[in-house]
C-alpha positions as CSV (number, residue, x, y, z in Angstrom):
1,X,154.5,140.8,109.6
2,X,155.6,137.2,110.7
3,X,154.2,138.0,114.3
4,X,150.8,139.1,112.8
5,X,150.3,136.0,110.4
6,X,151.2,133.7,113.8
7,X,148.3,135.5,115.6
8,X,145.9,135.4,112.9
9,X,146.8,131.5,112.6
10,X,146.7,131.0,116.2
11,X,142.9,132.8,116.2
12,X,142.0,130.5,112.9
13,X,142.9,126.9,115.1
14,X,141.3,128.8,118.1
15,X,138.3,129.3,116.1
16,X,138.0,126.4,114.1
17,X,138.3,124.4,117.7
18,X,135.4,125.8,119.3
19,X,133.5,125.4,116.0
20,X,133.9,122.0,116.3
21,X,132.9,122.2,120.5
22,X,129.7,124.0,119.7
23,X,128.6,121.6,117.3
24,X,129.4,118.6,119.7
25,X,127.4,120.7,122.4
26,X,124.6,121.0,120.0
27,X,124.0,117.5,119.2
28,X,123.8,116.8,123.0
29,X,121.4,119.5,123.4
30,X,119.2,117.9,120.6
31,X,119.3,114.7,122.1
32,X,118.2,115.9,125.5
33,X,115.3,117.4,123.8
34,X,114.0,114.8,121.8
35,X,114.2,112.0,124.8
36,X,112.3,114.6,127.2
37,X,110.0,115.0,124.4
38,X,109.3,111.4,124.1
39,X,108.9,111.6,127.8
40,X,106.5,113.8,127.6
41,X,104.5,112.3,124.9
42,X,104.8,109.0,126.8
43,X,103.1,110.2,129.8
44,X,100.4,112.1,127.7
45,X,99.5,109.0,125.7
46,X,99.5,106.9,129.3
47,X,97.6,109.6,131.4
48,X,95.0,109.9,128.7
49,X,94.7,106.3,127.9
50,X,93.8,105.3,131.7
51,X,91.2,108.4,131.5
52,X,89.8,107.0,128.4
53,X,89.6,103.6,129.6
54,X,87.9,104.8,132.6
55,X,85.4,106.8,130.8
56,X,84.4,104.0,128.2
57,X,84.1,102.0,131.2
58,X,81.8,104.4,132.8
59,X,79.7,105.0,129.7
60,X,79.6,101.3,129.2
61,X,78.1,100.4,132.4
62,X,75.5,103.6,131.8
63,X,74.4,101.6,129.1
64,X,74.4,98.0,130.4
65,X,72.2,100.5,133.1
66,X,69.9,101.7,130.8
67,X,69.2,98.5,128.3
68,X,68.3,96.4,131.7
């Protein structure tokens, strides 16, 4: 009986320990996510504005163009 209460309170510590890993793990993982997100979104927002800018410039010009 002794030995099969020290096994099942070796497994509890065992399992409470990697618990507490998989969480830490997690929160890492989250973290990688969100800064590659904003990464992603920081690019978008960059690559579209210099198209947009571009394109008003263009559009602009077509009117300067056109009023003349």
């Amino acid at each position: 009986m002794l030995t099969l209460f020290t096994g099942l309170q070796t497994w509890w510590a065992d399992r409470t320990e990697r618990f507490q890993e998989e969480q830490g793990a997690t929160a890492v993982e989250y973290a990688l996510m969100v800064a590659l997100i904003a990464v992603v979104i920081l690019l978008a927002v960059t690559f579209l504005g210099t198209s947009a800018s571009t394109k008003f410039s263009q559009v602009g010009s077509a009117v300067n163009s056109a009023g003349s």
